[in-house]
MARNU-471084 format. One record per atom (N, C-alpha, C): z, x, y; residue in one letter. Coordinates in pm, 1 decimal, padded with zeros to 6 digits. Each point is the difference from the previous one (the first is absolute). Last residue first. Example, Ala and Ser with C-alpha at 12.3 -4.5 7.8 and 13.67 -1.06 7.14 Angstrom:
2
PT       pz       px       py residuo
PT  00708.0  01285.0 -00225.0       s
PT  00006.0  00082.0  00119.0       s
PT  00073.0 -00077.0  00109.0       s
PT -00007.0  00029.0 -00572.0       a
PT  00000.0 -00089.0  00119.0       a
PT  00000.0  00090.0  00120.0       a
% end
This chain:
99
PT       pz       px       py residuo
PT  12151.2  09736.0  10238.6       x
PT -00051.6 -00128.0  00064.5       x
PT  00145.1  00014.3  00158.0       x
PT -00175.4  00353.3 -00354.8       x
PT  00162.9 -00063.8 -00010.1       x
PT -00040.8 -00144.7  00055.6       x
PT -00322.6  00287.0  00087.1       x
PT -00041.0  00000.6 -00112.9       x
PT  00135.4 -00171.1 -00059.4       x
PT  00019.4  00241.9  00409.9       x
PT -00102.0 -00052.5  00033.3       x
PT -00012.8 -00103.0 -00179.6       x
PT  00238.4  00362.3  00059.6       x
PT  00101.4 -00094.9  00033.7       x
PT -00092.0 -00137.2  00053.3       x
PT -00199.7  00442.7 -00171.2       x
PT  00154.4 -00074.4 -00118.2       x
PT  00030.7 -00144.9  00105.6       x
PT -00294.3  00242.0  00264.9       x
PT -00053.6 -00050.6 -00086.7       x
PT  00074.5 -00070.4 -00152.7       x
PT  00195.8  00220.0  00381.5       x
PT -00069.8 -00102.8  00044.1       x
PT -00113.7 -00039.7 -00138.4       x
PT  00190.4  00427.3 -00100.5       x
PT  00136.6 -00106.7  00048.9       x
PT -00062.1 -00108.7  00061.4       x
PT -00319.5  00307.2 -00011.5       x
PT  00071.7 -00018.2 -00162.1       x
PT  00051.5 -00095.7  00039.5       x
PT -00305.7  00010.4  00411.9       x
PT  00074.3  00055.4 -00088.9       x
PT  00048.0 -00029.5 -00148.9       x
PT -00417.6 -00245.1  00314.5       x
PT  00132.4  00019.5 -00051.8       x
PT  00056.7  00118.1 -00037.0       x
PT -00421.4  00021.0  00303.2       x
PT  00011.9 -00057.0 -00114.5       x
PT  00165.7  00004.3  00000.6       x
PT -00134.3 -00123.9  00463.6       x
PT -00040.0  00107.7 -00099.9       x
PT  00012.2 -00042.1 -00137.4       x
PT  00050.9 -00127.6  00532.2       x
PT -00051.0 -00043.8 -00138.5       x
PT -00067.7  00101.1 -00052.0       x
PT  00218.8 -00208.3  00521.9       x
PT -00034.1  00092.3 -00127.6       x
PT -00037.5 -00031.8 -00090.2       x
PT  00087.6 -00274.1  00380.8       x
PT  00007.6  00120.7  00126.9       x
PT -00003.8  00085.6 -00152.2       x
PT -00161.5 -00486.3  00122.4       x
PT -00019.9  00091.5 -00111.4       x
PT  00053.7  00153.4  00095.1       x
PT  00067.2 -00504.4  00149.0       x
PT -00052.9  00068.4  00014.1       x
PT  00027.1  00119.3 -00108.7       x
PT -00002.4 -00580.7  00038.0       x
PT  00001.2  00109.3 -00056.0       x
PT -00066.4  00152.2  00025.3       x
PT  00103.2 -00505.9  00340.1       x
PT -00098.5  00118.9 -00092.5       x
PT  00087.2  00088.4 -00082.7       x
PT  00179.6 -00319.4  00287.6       x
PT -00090.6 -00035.2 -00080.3       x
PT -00051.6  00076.9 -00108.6       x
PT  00251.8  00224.7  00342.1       x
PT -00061.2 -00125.6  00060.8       x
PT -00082.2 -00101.5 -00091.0       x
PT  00193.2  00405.1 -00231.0       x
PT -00022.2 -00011.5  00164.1       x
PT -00081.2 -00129.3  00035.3       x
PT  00255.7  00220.7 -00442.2       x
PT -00046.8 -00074.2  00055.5       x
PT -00028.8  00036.1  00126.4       x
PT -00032.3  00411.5 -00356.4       x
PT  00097.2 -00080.7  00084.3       x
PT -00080.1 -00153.5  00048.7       x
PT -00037.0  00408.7 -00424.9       x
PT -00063.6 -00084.4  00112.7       x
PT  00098.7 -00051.1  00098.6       x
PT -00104.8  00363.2 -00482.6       x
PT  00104.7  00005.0  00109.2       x
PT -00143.0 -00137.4  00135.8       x
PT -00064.2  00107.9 -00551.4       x
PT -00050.0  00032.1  00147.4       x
PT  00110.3 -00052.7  00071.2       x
PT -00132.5  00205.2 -00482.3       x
PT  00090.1 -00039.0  00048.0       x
PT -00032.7 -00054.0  00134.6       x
PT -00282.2 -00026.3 -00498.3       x
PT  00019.2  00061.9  00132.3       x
PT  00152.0 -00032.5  00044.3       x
PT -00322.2  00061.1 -00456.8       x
PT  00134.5 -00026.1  00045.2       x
PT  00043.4  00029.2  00102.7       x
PT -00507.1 -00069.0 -00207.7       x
PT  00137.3  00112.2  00062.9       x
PT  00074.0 -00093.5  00031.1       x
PT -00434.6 -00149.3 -00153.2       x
PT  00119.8 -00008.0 -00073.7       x
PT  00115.1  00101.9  00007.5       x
PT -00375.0 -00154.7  00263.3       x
PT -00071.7  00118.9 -00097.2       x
PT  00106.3 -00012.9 -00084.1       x
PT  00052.1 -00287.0  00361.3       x
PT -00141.6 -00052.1 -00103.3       x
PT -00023.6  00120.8 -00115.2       x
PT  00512.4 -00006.4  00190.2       x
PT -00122.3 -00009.8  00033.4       x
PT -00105.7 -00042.1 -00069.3       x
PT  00563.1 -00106.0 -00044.4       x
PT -00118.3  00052.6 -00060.3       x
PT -00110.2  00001.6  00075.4       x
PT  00536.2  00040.4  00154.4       x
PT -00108.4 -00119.8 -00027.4       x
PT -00141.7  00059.5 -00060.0       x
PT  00491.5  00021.2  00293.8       x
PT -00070.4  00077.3 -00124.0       x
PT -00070.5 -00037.5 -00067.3       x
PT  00263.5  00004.7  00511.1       x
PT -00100.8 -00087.5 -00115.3       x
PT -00026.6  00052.3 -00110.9       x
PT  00370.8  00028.3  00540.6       x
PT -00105.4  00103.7 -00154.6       x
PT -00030.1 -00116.4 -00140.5       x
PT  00181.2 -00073.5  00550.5       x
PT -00026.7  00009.1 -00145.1       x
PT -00048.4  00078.8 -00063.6       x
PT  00291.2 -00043.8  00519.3       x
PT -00127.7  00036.0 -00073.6       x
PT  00033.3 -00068.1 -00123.1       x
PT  00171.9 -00040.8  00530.8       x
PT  00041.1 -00017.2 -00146.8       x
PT -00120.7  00007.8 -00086.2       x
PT  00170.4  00298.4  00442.9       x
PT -00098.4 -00103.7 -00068.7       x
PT  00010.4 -00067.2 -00146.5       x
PT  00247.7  00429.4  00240.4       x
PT -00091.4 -00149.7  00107.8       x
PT -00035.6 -00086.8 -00024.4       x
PT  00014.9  00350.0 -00394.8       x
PT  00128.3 -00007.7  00125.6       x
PT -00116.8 -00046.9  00107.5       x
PT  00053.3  00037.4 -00564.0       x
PT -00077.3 -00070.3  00152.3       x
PT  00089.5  00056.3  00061.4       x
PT  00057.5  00071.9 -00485.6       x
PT  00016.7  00076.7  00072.5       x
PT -00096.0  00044.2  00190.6       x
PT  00051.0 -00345.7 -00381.4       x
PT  00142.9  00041.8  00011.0       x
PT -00030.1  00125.0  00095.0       x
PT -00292.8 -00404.3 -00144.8       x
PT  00000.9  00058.0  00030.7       x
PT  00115.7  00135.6  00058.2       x
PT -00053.8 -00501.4 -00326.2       x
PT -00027.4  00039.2  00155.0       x
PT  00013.9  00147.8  00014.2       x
PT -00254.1 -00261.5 -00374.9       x
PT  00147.3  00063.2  00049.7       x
PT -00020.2  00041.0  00112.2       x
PT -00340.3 -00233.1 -00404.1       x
PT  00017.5  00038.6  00118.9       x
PT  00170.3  00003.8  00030.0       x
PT -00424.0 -00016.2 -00375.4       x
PT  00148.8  00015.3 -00000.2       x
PT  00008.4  00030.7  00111.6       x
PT -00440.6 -00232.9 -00260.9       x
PT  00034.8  00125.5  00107.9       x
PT  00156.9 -00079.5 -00008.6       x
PT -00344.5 -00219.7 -00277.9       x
PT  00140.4  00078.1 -00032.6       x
PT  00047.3  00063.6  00093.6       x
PT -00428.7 -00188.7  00111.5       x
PT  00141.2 -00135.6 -00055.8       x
PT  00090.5  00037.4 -00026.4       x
PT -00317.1  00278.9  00324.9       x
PT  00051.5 -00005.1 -00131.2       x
PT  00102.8 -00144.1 -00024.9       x
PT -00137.7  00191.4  00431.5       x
PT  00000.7 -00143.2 -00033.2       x
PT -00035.6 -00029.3 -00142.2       x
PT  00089.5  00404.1  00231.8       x
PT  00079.0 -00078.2  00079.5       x
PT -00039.5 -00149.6 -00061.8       x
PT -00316.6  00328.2 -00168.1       x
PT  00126.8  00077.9 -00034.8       x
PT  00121.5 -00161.0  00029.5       x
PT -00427.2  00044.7  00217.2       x
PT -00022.3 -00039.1 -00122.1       x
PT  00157.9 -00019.4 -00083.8       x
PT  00001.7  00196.5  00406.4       x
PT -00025.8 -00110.5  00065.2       x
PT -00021.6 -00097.6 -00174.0       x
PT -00044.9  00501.3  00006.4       x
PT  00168.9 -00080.8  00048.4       x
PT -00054.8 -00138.9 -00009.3       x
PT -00423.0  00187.3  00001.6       x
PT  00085.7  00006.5 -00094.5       x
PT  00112.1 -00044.1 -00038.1       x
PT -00159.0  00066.4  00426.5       x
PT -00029.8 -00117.2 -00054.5       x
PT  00026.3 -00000.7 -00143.7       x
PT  00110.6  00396.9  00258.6       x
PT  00054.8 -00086.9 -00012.7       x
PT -00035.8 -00211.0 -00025.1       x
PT -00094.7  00538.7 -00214.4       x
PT -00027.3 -00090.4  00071.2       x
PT  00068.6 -00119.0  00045.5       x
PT  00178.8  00486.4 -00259.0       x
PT -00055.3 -00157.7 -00013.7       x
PT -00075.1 -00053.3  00147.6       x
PT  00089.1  00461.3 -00120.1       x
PT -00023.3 -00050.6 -00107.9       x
PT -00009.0 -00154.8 -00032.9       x
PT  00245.7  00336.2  00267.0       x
PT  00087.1 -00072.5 -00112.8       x
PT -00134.5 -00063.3 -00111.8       x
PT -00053.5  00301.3  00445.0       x
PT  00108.4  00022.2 -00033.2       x
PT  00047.1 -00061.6 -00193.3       x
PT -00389.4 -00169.7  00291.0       x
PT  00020.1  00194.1 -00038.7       x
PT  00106.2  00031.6 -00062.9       x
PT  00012.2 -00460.9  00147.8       x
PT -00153.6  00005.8 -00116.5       x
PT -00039.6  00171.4 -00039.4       x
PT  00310.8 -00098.1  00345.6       x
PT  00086.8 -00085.4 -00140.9       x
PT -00083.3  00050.3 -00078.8       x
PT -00190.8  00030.4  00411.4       x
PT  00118.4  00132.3 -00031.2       x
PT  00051.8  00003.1 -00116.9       x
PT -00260.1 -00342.5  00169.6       x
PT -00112.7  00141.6 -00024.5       x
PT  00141.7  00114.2 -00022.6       x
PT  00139.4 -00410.7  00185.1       x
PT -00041.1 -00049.7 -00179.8       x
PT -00076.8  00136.4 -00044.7       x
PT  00183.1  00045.1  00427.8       x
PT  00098.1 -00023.0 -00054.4       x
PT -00069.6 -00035.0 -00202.4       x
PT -00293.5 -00020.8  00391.5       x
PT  00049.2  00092.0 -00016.0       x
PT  00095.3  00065.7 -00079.8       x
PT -00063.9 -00493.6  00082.3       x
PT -00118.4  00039.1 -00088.1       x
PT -00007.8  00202.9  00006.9       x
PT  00399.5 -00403.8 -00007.2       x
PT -00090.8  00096.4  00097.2       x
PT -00069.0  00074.2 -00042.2       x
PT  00108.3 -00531.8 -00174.2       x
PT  00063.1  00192.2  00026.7       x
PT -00103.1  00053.8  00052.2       x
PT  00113.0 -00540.8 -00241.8       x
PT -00017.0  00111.2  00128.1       x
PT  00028.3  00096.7 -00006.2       x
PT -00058.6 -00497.6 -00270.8       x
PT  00070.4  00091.7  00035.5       x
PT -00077.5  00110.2  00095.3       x
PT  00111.8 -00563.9 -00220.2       x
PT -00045.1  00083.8  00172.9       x
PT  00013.1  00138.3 -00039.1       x
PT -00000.4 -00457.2 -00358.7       x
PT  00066.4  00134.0  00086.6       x
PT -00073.8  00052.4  00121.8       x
PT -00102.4 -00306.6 -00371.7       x
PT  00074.6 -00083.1  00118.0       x
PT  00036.9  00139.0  00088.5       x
PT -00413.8  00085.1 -00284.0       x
PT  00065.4 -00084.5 -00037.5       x
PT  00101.7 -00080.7  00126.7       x
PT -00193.2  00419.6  00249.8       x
PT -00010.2 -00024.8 -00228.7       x
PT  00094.0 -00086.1 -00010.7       x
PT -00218.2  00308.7  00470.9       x
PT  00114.1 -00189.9 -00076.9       x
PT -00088.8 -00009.0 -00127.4       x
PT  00067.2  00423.1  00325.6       x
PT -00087.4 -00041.2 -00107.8       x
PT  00100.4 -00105.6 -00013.4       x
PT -00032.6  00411.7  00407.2       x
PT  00048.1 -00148.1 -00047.4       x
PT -00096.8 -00052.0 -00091.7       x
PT  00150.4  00502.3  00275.9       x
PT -00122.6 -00086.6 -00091.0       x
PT  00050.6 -00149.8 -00042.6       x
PT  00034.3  00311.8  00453.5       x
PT  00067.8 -00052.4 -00074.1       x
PT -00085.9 -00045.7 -00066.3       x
PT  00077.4  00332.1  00390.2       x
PT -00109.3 -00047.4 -00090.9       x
PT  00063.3 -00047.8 -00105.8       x
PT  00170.0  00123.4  00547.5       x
PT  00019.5  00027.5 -00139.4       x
PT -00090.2 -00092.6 -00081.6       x
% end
């Protein structure tokens, strides 16, 4: 399996680079983008309510283009892995907004 790994700042993060070509069709984001997004000073993070196996997050956090992203990640070993990311919804964006 093919794994992308980018270290930005203190972080570690990671994803499958098949997996990021699907996101990037589907939703429209890149996932280095996310990665911009995940380390917003304002980003709003929550755990993930609807993981199963795994304890996930979701981020909401501004990109370089100024979208309001959401991205779903999990820890692993250190690393931050990126398993989504798209733009926000309404409701994620009020509540994003809400602080």
């Amino acid at each position: 399996m093919t794994v992308c790994t980018l270290v930005h700042t203190i972080a570690v993060y990671e994803w499958d680079p098949a997996k990021a070509q699907r996101n990037l069709r589907k939703h429209g984001v890149d996932f280095a983008d996310a990665v911009v997004a995940l380390e917003d000073e304002l980003a709003l993070t929550m755990r993930d309510p609807s993981a199963e196996g795994e304890q996930r997050f979701v981020t909401m956090g501004t990109d370089a283009l100024g979208r309001l992203l959401a991205v779903v990640y999990a820890w692993r070993a250190e690393r931050i892995r990126i398993i989504s990311a798209r733009e926000a919804t309404g409701g994620e964006r009020r509540r994003y907004e809400a602080g």
